[in-house]
N, CA, C and O atoms as CSV, one atom per row, in Angstrom:
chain,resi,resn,atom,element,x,y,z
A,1,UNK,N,N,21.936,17.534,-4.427
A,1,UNK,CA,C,21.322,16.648,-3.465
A,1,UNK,C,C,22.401,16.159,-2.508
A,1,UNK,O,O,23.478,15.724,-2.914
A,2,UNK,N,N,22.041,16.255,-1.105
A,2,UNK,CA,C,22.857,15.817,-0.494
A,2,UNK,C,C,23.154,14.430,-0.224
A,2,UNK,O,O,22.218,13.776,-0.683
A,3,UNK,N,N,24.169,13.537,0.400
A,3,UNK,CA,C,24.058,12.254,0.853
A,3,UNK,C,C,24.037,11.984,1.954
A,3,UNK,O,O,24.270,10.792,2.155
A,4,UNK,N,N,23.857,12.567,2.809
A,4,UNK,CA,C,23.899,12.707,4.072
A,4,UNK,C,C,22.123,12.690,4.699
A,4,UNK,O,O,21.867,12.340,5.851
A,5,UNK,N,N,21.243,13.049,3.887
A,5,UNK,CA,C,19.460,13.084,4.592
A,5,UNK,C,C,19.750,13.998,5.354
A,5,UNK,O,O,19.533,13.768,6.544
A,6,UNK,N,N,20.369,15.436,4.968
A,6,UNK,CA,C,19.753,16.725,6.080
A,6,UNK,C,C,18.878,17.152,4.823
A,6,UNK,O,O,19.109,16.880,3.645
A,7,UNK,N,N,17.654,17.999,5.428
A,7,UNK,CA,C,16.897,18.709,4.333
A,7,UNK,C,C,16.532,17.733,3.223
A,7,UNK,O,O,16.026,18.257,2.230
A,8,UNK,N,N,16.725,16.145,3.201
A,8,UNK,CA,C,15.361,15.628,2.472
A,8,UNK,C,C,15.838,14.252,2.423
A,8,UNK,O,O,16.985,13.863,2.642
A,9,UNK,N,N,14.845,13.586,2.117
A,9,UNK,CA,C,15.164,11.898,2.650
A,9,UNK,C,C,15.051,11.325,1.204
A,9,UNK,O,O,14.096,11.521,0.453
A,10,UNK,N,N,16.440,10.405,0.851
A,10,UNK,CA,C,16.692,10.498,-0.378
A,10,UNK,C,C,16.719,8.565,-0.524
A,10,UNK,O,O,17.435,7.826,0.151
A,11,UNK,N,N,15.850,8.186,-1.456
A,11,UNK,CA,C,15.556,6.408,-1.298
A,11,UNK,C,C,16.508,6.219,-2.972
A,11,UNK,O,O,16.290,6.898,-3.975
A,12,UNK,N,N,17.293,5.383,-2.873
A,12,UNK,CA,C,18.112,4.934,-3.950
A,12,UNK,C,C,17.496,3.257,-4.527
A,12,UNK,O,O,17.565,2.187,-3.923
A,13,UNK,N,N,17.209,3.400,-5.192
A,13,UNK,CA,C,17.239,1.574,-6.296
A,13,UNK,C,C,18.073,0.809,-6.187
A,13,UNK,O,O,19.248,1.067,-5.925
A,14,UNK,N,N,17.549,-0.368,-6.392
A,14,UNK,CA,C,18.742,-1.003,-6.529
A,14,UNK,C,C,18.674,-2.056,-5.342
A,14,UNK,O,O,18.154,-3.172,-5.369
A,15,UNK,N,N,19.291,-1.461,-4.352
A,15,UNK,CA,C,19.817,-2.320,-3.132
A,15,UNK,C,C,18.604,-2.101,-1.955
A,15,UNK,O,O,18.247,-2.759,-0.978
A,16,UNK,N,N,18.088,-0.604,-2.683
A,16,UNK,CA,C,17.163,0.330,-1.670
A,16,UNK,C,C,17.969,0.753,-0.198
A,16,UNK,O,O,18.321,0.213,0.850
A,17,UNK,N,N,18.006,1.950,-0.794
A,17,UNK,CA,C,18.605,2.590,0.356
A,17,UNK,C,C,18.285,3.814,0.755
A,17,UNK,O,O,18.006,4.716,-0.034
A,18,UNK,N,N,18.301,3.940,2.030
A,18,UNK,CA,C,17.222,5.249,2.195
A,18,UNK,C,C,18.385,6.237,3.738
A,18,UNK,O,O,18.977,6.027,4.797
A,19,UNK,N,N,18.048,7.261,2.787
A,19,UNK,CA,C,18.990,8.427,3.771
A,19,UNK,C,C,18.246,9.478,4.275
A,19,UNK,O,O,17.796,10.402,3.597
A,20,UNK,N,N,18.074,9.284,5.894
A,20,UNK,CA,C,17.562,10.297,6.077
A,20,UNK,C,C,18.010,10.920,7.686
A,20,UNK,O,O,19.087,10.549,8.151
A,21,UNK,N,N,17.430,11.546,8.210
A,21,UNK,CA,C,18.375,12.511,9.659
A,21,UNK,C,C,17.873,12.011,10.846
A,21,UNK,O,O,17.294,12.869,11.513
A,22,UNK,N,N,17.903,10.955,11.306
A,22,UNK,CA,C,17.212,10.007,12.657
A,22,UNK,C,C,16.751,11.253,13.631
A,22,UNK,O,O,15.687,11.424,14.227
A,23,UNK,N,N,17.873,12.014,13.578
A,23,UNK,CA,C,17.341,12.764,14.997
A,23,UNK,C,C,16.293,13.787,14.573
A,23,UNK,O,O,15.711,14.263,15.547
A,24,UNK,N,N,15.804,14.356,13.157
A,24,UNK,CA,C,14.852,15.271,13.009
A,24,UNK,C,C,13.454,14.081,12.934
A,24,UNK,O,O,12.494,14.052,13.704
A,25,UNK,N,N,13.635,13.461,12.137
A,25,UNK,CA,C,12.203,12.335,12.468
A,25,UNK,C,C,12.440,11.078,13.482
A,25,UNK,O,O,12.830,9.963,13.136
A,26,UNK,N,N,12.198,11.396,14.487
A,26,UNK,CA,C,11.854,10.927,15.646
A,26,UNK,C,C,10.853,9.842,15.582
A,26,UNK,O,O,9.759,9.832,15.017
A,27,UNK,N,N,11.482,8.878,16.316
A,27,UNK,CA,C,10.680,7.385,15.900
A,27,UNK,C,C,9.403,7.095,16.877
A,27,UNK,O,O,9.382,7.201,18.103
A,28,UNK,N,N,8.529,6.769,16.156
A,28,UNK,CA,C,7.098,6.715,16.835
A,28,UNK,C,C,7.013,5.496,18.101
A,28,UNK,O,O,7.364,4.331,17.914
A,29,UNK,N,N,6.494,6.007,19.365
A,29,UNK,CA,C,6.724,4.779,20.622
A,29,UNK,C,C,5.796,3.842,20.299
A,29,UNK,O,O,6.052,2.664,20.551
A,30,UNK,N,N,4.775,4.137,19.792
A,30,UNK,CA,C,4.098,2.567,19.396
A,30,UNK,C,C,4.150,2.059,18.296
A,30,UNK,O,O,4.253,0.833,18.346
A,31,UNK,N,N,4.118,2.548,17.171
A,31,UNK,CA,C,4.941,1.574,15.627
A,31,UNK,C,C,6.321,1.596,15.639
A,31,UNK,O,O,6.579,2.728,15.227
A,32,UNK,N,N,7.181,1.132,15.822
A,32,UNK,CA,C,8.324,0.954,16.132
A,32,UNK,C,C,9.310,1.605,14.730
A,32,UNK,O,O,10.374,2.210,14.857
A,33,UNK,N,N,8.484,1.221,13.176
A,33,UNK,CA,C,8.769,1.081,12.112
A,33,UNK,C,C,8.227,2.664,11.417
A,33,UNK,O,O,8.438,3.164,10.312
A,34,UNK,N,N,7.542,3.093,12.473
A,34,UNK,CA,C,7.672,4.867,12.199
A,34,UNK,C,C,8.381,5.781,12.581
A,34,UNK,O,O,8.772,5.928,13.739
A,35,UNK,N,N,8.679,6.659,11.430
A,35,UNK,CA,C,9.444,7.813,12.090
A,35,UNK,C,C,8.612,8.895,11.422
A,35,UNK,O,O,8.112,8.624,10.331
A,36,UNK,N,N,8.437,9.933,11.889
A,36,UNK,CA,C,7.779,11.240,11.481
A,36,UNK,C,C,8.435,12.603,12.442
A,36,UNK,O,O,9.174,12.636,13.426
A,37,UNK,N,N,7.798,13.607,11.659
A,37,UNK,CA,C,8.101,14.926,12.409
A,37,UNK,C,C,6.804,15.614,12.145
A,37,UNK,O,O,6.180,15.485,11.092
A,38,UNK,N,N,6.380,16.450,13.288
A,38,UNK,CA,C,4.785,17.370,13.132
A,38,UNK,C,C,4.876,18.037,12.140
A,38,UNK,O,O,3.926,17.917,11.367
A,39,UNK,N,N,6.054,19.044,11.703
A,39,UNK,CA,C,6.220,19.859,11.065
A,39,UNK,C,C,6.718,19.895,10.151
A,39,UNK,O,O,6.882,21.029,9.702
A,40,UNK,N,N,6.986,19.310,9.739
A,40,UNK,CA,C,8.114,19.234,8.217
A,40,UNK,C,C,7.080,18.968,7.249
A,40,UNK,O,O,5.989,18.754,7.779
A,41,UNK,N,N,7.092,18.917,5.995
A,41,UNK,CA,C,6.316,18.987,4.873
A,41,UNK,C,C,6.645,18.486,3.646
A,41,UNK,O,O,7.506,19.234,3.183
A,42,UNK,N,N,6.325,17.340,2.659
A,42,UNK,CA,C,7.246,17.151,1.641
A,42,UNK,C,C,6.772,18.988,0.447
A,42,UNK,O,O,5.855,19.801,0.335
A,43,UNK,N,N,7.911,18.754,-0.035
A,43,UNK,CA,C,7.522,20.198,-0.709
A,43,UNK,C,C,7.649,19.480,-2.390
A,43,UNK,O,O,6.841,19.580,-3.313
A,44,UNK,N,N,9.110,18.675,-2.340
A,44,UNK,CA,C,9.321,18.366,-3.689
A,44,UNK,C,C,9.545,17.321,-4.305
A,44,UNK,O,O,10.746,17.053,-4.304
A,45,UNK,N,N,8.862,16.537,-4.885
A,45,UNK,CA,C,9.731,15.145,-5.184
A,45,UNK,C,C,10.506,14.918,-6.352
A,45,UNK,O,O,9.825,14.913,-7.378
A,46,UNK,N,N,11.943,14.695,-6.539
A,46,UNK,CA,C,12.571,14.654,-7.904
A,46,UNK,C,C,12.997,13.273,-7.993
A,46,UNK,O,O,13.425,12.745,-6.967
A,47,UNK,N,N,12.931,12.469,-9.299
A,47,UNK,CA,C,12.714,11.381,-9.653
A,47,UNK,C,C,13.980,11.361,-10.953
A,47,UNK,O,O,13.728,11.753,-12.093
A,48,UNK,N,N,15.251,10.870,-10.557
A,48,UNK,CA,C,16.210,10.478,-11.882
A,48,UNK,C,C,17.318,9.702,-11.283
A,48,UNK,O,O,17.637,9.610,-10.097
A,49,UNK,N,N,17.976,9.024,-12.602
A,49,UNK,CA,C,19.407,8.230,-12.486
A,49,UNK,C,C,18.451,6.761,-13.202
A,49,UNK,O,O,19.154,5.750,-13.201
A,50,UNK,N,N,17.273,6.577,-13.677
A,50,UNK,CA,C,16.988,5.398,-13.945
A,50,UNK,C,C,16.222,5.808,-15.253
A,50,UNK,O,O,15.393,6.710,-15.371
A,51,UNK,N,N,16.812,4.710,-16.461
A,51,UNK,CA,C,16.571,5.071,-18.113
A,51,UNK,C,C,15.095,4.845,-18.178
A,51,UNK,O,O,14.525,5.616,-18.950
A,52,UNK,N,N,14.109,3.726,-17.380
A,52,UNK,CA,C,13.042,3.556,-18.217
A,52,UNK,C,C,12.136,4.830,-17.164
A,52,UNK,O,O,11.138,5.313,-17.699
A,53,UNK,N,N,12.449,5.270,-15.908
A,53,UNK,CA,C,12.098,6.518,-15.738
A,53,UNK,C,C,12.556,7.863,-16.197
A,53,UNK,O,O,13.599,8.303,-15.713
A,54,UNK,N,N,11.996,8.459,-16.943
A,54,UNK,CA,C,13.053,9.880,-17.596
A,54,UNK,C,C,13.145,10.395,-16.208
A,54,UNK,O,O,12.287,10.057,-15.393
A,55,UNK,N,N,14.189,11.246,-15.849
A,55,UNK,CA,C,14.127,12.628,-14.892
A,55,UNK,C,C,13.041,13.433,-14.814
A,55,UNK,O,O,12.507,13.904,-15.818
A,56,UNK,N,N,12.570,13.683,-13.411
A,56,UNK,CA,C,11.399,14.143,-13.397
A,56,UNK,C,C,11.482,15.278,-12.151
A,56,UNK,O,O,11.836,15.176,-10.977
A,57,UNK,N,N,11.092,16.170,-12.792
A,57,UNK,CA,C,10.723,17.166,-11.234
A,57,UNK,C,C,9.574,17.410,-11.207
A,57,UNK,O,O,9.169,17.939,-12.242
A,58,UNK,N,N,8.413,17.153,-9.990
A,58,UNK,CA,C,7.511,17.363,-10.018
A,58,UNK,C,C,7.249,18.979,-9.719
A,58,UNK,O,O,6.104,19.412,-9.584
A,59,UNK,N,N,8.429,19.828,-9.629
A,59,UNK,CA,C,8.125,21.292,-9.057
A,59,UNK,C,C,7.929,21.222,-7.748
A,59,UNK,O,O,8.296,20.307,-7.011
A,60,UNK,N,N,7.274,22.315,-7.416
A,60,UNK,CA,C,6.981,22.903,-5.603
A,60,UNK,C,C,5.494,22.871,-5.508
A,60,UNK,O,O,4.638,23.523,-6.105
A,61,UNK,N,N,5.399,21.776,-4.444
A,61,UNK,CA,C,3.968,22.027,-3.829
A,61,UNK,C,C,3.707,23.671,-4.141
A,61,UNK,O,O,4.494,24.581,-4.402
A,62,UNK,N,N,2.253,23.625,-3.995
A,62,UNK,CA,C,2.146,25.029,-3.510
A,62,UNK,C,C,1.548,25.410,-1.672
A,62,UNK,O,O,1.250,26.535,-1.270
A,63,UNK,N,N,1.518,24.371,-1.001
A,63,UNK,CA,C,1.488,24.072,0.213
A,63,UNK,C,C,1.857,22.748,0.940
A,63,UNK,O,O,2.381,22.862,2.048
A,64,UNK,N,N,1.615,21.342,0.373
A,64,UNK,CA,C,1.793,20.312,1.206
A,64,UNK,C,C,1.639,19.200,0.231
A,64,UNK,O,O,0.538,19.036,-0.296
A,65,UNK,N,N,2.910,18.209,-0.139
A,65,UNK,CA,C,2.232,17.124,-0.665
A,65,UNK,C,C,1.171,15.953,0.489
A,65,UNK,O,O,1.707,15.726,1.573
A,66,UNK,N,N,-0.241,15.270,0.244
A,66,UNK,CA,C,-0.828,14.622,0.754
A,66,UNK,C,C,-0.809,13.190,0.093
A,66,UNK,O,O,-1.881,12.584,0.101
A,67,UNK,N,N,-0.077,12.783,-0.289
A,67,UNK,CA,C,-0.511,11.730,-1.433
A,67,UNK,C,C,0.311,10.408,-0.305
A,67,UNK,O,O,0.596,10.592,0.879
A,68,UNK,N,N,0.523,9.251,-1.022
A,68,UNK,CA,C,0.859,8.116,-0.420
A,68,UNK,C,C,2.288,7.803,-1.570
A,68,UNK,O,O,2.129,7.705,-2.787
A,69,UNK,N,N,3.193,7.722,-1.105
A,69,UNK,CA,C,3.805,6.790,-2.061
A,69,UNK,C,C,4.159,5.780,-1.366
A,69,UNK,O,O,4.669,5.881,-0.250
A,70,UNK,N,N,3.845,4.332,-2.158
A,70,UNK,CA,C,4.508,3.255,-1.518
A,70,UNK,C,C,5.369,2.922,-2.263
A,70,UNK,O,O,5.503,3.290,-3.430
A,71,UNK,N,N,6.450,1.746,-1.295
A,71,UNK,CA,C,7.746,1.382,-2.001
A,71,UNK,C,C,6.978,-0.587,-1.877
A,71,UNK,O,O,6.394,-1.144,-0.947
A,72,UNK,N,N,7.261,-0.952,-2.892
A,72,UNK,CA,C,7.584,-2.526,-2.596
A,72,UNK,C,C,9.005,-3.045,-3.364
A,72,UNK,O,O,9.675,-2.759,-4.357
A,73,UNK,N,N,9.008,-4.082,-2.137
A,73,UNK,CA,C,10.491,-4.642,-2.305
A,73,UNK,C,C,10.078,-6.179,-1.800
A,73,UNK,O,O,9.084,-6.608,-1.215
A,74,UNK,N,N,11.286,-6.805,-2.289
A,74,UNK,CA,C,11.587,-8.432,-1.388
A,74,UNK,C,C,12.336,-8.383,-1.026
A,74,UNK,O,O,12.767,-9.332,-0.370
């Protein structure tokens, strides 16, 4: 995994921190607090470094994840 957010946007615990490539998701002119790209696709989500979550790979879409994940924080 990289640390840098080329090829996938990586959210850390903790402090919450989120890495990802400003210039491929391009920030939306009327929500200010969006960024998206037309084309890109989540393919994979992997989930580890935290004990009461085991390591998790959910595998490879087989076309497009659609789902929602939300984050809450204070």
């Amino acid at each position: 995994m990289s640390e840098d957010g080329s090829n996938e946007i990586i959210i850390k615990g903790g402090s919450c921190e989120l890495y990802f490539d400003h210039d491929v998701f391009t920030q939306d002119t009327v929500n200010l607090k969006k960024r998206s790209h037309a084309t890109k696709n989540i393919k994979q989500i992997l989930i580890s470094g935290d004990e009461e979550f085991a390591d998790h790979d959910t595998g490879e879409h087989s076309t497009r994840f659609t789902g929602t994940i939300r984050i809450i924080y204070n």
